[in-house]
BADRENVEX-371244 format. One record per residue (C-alpha): residue in one letter; x, y, z. Coordinates in Angstrom, 3 decimals, always signed. Each point is the difference from the previous one (the first is absolute). Layout:
+------+----------+----------+----------+
! type !       px !       py !       pz !
+------+----------+----------+----------+
!    a !        X !        Y !        Z !
...
+------+----------+----------+----------+
//
This chain:
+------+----------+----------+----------+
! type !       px !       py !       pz !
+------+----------+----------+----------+
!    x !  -55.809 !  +32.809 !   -6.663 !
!    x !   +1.438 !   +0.867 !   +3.193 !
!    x !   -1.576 !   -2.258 !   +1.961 !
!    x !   +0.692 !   -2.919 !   -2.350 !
!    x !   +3.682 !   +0.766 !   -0.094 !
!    x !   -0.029 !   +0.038 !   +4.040 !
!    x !   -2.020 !   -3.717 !   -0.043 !
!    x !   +3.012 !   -1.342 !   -2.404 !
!    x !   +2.703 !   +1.302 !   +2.069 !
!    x !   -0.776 !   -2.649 !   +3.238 !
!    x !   +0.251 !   -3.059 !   -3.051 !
!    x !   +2.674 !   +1.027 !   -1.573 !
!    x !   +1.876 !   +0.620 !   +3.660 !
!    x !   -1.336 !   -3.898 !   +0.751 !
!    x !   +1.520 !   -1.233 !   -3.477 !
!    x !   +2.638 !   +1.498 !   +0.623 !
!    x !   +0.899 !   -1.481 !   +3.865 !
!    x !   -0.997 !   -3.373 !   -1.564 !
!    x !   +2.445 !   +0.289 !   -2.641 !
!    x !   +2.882 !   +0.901 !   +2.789 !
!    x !   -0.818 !   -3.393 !   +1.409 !
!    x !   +0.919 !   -1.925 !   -2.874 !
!    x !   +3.205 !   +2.204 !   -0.452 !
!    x !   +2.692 !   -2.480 !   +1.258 !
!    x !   +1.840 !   +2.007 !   +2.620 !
!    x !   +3.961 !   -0.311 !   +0.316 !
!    x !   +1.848 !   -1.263 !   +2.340 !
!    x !   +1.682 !   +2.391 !   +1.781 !
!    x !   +3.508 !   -0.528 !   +2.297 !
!    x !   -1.869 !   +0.462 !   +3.561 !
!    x !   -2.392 !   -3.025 !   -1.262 !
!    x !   +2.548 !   -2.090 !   -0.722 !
!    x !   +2.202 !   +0.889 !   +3.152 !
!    x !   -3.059 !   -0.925 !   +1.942 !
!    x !   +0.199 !   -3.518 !   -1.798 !
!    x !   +3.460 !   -0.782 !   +1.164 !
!    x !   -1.192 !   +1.845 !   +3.655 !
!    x !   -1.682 !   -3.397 !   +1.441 !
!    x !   +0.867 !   -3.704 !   -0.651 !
!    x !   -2.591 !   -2.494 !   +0.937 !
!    x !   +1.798 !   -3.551 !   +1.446 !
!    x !   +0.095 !   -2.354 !   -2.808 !
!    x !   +0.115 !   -4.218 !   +0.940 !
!    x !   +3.396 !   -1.819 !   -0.896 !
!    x !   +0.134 !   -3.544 !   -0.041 !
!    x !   +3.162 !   -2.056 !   +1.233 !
!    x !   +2.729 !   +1.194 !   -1.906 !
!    x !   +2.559 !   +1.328 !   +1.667 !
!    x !   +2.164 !   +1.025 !   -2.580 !
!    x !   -2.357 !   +2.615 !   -1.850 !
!    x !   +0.673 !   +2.877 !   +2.297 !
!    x !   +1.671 !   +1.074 !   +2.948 !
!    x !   +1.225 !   -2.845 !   +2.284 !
!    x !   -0.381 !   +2.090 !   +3.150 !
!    x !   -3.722 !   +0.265 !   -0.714 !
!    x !   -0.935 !   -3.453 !   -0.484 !
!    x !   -0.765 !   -1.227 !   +3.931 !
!    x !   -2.224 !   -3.058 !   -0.631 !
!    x !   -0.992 !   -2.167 !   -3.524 !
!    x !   -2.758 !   +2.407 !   -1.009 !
!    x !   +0.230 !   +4.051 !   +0.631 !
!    x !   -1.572 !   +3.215 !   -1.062 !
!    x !   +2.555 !   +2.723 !   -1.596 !
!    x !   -0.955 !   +3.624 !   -1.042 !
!    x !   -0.691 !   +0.910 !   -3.931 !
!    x !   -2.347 !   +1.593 !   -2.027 !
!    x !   -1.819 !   -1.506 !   -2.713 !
!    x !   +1.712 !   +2.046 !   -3.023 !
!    x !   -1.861 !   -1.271 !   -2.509 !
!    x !   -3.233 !   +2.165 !   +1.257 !
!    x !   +1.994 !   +3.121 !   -0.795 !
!    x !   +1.641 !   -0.623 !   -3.400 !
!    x !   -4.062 !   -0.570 !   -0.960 !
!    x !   -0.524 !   +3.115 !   +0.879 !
!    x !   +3.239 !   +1.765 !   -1.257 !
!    x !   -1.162 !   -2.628 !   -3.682 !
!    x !   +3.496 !   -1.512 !   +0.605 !
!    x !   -0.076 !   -3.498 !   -1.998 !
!    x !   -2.316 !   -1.649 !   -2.094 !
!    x !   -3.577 !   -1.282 !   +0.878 !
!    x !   +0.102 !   -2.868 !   +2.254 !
!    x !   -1.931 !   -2.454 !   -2.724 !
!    x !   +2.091 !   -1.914 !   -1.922 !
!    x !   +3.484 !   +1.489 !   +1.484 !
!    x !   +1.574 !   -3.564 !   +0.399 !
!    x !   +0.378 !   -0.685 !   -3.762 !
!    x !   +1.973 !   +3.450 !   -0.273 !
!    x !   +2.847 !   +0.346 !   +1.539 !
!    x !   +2.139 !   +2.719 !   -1.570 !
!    x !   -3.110 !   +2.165 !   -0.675 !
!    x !   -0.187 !   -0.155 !   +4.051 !
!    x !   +3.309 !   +1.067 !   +1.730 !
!    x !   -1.588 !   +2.384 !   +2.032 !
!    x !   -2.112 !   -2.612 !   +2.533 !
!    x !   +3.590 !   -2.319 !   -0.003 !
!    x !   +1.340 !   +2.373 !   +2.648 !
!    x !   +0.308 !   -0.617 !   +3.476 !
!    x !   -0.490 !   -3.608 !   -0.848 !
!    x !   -3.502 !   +0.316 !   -0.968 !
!    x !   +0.357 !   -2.632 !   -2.561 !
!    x !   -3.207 !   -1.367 !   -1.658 !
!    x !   -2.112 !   +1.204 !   +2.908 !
!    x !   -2.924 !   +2.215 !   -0.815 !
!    x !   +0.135 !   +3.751 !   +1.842 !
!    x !   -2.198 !   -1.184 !   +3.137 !
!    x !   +2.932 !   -2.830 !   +0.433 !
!    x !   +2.479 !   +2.574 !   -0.538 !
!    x !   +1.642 !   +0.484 !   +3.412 !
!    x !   +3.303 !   +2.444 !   +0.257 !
!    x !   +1.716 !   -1.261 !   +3.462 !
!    x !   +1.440 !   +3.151 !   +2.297 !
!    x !   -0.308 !   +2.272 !   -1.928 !
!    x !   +2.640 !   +2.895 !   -0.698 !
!    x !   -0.780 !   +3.346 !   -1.473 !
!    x !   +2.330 !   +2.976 !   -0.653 !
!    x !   -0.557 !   +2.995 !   -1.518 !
!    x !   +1.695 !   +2.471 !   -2.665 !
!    x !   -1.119 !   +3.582 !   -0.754 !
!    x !   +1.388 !   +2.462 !   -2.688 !
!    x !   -1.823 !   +2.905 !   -1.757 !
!    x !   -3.386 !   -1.142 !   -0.996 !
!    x !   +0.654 !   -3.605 !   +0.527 !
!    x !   +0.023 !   -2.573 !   +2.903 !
!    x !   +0.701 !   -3.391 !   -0.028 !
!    x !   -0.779 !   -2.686 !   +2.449 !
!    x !   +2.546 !   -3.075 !   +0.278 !
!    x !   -2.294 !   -3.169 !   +1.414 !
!    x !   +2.326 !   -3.078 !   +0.753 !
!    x !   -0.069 !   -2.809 !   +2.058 !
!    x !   +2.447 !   -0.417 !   +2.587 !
!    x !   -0.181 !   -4.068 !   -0.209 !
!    x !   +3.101 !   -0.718 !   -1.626 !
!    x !   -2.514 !   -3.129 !   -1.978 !
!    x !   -1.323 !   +3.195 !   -1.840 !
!    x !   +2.932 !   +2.597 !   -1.124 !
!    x !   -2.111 !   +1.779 !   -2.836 !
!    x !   -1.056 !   +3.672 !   +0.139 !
!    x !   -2.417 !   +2.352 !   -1.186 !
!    x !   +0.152 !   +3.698 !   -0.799 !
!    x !   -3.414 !   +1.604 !   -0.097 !
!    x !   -0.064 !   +3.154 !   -1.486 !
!    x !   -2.424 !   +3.579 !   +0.704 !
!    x !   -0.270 !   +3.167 !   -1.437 !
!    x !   -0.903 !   +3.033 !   +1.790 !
!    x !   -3.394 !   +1.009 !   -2.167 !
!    x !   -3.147 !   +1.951 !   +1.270 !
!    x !   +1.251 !   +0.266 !   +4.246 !
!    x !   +0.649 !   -3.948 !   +0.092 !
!    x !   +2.802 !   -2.445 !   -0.694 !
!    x !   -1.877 !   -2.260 !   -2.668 !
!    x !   +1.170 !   -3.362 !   -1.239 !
!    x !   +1.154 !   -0.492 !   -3.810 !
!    x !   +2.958 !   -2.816 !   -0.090 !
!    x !   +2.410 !   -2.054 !   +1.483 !
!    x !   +3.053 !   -1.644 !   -0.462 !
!    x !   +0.480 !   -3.949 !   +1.028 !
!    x !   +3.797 !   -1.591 !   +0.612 !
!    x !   -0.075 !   -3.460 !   +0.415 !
!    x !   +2.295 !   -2.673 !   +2.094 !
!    x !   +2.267 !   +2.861 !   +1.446 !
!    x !   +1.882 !   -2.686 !   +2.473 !
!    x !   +3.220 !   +2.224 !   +0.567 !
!    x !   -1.390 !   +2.892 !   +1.551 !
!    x !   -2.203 !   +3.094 !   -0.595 !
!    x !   -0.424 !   +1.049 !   -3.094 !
!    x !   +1.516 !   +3.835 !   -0.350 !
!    x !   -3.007 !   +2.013 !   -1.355 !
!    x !   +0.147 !   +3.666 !   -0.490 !
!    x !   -2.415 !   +2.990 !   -1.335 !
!    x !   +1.504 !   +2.011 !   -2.640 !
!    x !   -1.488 !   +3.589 !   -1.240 !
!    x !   -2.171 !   +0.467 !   -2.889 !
!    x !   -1.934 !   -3.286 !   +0.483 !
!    x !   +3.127 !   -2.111 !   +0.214 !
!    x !   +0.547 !   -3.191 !   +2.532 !
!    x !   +2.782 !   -2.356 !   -0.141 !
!    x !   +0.550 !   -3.899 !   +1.723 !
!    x !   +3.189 !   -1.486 !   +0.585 !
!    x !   -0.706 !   -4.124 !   +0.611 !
!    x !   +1.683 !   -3.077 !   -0.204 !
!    x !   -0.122 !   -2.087 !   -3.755 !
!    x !   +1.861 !   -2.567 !   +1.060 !
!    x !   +2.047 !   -1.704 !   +2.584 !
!    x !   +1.972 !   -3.281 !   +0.554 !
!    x !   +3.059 !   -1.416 !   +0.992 !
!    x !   +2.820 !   +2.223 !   -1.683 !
!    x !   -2.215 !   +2.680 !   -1.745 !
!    x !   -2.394 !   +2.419 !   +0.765 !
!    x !   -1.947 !   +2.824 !   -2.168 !
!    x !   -2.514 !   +3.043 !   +1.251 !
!    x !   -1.986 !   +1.943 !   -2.770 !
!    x !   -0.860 !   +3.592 !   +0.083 !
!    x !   -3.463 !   +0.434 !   -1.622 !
!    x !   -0.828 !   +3.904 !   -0.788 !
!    x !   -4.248 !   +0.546 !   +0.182 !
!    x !   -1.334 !   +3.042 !   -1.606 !
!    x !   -4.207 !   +0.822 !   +1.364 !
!    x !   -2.056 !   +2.846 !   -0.406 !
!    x !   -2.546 !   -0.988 !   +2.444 !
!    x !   -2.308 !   -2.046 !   -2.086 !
!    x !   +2.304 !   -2.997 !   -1.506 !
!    x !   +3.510 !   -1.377 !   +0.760 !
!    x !   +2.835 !   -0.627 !   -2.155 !
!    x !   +3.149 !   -1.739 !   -0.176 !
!    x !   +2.713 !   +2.356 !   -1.831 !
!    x !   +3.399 !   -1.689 !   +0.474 !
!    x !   +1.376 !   -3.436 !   +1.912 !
!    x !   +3.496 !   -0.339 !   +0.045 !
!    x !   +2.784 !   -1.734 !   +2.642 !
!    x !   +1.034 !   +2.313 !   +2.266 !
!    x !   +2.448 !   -2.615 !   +2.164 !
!    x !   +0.970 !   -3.480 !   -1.017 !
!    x !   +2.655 !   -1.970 !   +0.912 !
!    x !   +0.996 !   -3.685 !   -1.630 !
!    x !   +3.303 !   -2.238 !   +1.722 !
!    x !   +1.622 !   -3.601 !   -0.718 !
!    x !   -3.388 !   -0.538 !   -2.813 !
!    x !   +2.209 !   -0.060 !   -3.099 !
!    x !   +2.797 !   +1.641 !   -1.739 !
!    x !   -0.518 !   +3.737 !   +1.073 !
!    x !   -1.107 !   +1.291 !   +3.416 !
!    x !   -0.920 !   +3.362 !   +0.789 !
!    x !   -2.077 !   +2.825 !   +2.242 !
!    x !   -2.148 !   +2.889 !   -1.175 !
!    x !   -0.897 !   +2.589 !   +2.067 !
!    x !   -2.201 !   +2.895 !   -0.880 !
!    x !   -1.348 !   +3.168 !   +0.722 !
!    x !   -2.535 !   +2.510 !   -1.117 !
!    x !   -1.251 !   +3.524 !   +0.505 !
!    x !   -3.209 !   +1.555 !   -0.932 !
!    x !   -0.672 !   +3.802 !   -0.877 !
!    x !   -2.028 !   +2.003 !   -2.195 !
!    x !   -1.048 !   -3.245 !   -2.404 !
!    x !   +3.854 !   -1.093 !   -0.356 !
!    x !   +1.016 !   -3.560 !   +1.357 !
!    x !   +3.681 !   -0.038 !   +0.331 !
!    x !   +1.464 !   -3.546 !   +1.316 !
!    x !   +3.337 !   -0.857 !   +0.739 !
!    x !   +2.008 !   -3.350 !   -0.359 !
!    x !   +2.746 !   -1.585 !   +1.339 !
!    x !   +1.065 !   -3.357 !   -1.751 !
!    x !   +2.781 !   -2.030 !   +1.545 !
!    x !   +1.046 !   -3.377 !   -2.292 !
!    x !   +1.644 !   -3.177 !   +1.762 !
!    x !   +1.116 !   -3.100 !   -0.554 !
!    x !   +0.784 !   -3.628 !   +1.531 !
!    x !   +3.480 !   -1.473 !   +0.375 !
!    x !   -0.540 !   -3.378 !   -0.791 !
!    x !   +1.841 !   -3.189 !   +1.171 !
!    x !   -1.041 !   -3.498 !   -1.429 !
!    x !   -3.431 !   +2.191 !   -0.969 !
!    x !   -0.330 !   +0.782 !   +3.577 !
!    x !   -0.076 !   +4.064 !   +0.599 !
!    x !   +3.116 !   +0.551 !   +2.463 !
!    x !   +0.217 !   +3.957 !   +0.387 !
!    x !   -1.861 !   +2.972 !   -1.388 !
!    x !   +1.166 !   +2.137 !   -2.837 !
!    x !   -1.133 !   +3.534 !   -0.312 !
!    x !   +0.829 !   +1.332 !   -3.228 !
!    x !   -1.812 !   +3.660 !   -0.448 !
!    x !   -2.658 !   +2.204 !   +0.610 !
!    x !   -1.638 !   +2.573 !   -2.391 !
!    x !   -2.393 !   +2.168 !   +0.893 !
!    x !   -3.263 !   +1.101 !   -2.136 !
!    x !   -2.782 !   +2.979 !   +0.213 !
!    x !   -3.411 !   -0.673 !   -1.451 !
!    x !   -2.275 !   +3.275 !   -0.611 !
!    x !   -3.725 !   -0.062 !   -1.077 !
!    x !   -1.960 !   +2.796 !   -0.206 !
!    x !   -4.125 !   +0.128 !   -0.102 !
!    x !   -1.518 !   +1.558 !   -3.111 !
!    x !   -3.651 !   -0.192 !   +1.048 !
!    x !   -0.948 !   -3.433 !   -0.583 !
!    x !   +3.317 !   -2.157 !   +0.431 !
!    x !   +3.291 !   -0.065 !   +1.723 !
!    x !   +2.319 !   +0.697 !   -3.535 !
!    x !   +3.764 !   -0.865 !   +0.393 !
!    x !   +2.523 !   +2.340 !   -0.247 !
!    x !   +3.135 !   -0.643 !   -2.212 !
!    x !   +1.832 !   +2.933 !   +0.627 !
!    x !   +0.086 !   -0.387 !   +3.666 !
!    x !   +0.472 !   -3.633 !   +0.181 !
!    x !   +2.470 !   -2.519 !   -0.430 !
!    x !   -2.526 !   -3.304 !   +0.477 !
!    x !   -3.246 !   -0.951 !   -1.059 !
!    x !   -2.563 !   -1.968 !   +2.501 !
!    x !   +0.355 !   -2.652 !   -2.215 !
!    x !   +3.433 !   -0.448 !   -0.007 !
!    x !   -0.309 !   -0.345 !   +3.802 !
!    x !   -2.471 !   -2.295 !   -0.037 !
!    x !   +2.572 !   -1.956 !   -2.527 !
!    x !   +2.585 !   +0.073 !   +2.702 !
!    x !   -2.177 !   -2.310 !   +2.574 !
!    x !   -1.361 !   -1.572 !   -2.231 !
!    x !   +1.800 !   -0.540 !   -3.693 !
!    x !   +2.722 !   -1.991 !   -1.328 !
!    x !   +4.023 !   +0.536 !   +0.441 !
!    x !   -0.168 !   +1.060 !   -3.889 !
!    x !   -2.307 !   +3.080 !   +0.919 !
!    x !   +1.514 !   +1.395 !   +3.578 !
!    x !   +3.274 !   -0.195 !   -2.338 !
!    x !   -0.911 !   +1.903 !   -2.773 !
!    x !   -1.478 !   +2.768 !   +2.794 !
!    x !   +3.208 !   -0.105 !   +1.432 !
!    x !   +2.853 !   -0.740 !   -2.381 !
!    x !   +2.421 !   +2.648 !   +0.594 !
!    x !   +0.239 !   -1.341 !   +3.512 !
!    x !   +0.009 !   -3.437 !   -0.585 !
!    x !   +2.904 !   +0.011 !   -3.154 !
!    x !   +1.957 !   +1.516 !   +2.998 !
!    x !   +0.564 !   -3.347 !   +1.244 !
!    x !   +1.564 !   -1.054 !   -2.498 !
!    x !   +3.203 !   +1.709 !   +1.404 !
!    x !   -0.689 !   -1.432 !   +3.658 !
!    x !   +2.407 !   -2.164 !   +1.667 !
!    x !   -0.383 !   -3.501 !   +0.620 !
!    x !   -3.366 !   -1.336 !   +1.244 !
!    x !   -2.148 !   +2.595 !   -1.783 !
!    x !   +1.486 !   -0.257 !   -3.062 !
!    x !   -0.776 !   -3.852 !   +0.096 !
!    x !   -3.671 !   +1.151 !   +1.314 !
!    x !   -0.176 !   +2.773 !   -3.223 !
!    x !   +0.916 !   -2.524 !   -2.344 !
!    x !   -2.809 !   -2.692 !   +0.797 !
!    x !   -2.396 !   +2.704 !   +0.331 !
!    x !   +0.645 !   +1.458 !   -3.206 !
!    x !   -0.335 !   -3.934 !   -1.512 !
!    x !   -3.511 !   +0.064 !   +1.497 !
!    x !   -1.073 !   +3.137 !   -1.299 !
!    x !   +1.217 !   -1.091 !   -3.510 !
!    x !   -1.797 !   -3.137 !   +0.304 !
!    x !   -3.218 !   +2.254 !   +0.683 !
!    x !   +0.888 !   +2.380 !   -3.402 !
!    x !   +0.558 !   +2.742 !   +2.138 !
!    x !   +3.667 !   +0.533 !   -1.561 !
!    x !   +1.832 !   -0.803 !   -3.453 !
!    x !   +2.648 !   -1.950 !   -0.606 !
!    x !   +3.503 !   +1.987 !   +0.112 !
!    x !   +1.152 !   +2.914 !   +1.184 !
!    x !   -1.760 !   +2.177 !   +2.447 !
!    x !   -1.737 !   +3.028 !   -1.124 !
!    x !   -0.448 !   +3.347 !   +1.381 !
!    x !   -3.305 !   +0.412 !   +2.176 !
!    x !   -2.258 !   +1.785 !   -1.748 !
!    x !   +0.306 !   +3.894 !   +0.808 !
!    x !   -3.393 !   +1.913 !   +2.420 !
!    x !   -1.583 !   +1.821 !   -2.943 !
!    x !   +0.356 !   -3.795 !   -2.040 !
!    x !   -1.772 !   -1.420 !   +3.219 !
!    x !   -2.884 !   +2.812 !   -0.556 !
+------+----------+----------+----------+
//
């Protein structure tokens, strides 16, 4: 019996190694670090407008990149290459870095930028492109498991153009990105998006403006500014919301007209499986914020009425300004007919 025991024991061990083989292995941090380690020279046709000017020295060149495609196949980033040009929302992930339709062997990131975040048992890895043709990021994320730094998520932020996005690790499995929404001639608007991870999946837990700022587009300028803190699961932001106005001539804006600023504290609190918000300690929700960039007069004046009937006691110009306002926000139902009533009172609001 012995001996047949001690004859099963070498197949087993065999089985066993073959099965190991099969088992895909993880990518860990130092694999990917030695991705981003070498470029290989990539071949640019004439155009000398798709990166750096100072580079370009005759019609057709060679610049440094790494084809970045071969590593989100092995990190199972994006969707199989068949059939990806017929689905393009099901696909963001290979439309970074301006990858476009191009299958992951065509996938070329041009000098490449990496930067990298540690905190607790996570790390992240920033990978960027520092051709201004290209201003998207991507945060890939590793959790300390079994002596290694293996690979479980990451986090993409598209079209970036005004600057680095501000990305941060947070305790307890937290990370948060400040990046730009929107820009333009007169406005502007950065999102703070709250990720919660454990180490196998990612998850988005909260977006909401944390700066904005909208002049000479309408009726009602203004600028938020925010801040938040992090500790011990509680997310504590605070506002600052300054209201303006145009002076207008012949419907031509002549002078500015600032006419207040409130400020607002938004508290959430994590409960195990969501970021919950917090009544008692706040005073605005992150959808009323969102409403301020991006609703009508009639809403950002019901938020705010106290404030705004003040006006109707101004002098001159911004009584005029009140008055038209207040038309508009009729028009859009956001008031009734008559006499102004009382705003409604914090616990009413709750």
């Amino acid at each position: 019996m012995r001996n047949q025991f001690l004859k099963f024991v070498p197949s087993v061990l065999i089985l066993a190694a073959l099965a190991l083989l099969f088992i895909p292995k993880a990518v860990s941090f130092l694999d990917v670090e030695k991705f981003f380690s070498s470029t290989d020279a990539h071949y640019q046709p004439a155009d000398r407008d798709l990166f750096h000017k100072s580079l370009v020295h005759r019609e057709d060149y060679y610049y440094p990149g790494v084809s970045i495609g071969k590593l989100w196949k092995k990190l199972d980033i994006g969707a199989a290459v068949a059939g990806r040009e017929h689905h393009h929302f099901a696909l963001r992930d290979e439309y970074l870095f301006g990858c476009g339709f191009a299958n992951y062997s065509a996938c070329i990131l041009p000098y490449p930028v990496v930067k990298e975040y540690e905190l607790g048992e996570y790390r992240a890895l920033q990978v960027s492109s520092s051709s201004l043709r290209f201003p998207d990021y991507q945060y890939l994320l590793f959790k300390y498991e079994q002596k290694t730094w293996a690979y479980f998520g990451h986090i993409d932020v598209f079209d970036n153009k005004k600057g680095e996005p501000v990305f941060k690790l947070l305790d307890n499995g937290f990370a948060s990105v400040v990046s730009l929404a929107g820009a333009g001639e007169g406005y502007s608007t950065r999102f703070m998006q709250v990720y919660h991870f454990d180490g196998k999946a990612v998850n988005l837990v909260l977006a909401v403006p944390i700066e904005a700022s909208r002049k000479r587009l309408g009726l009602l300028d203004f600028d938020v500014t925010g801040a938040y803190d992090y500790a011990n699961g509680v997310l504590t932001g605070t506002y600052k919301v300054t209201f303006g106005a145009q002076e207008l001539i012949n419907g031509l804006p002549v002078r500015s007209l600032p006419l207040f600023a409130v400020s607002r504290r938004l508290t959430l609190f994590w409960n195990g499986a969501a970021l919950v918000y917090d009544a008692d300690r706040s005073d605005i929700t992150p959808a009323d914020l969102t409403w301020i960039v991006t609703g009508s007069y009639a809403r950002v004046y019901k938020m705010f009425r106290s404030d705004f009937d003040k006006l109707q006691k101004a002098a001159g110009v911004k009584k005029e300004w009140f008055k038209e306002f207040l038309s508009v926000v009729k028009e859009e139902g956001g008031v009734a007919e008559g006499a102004l009533s009382a705003p409604p009172s914090r616990s009413q609001r709750h």
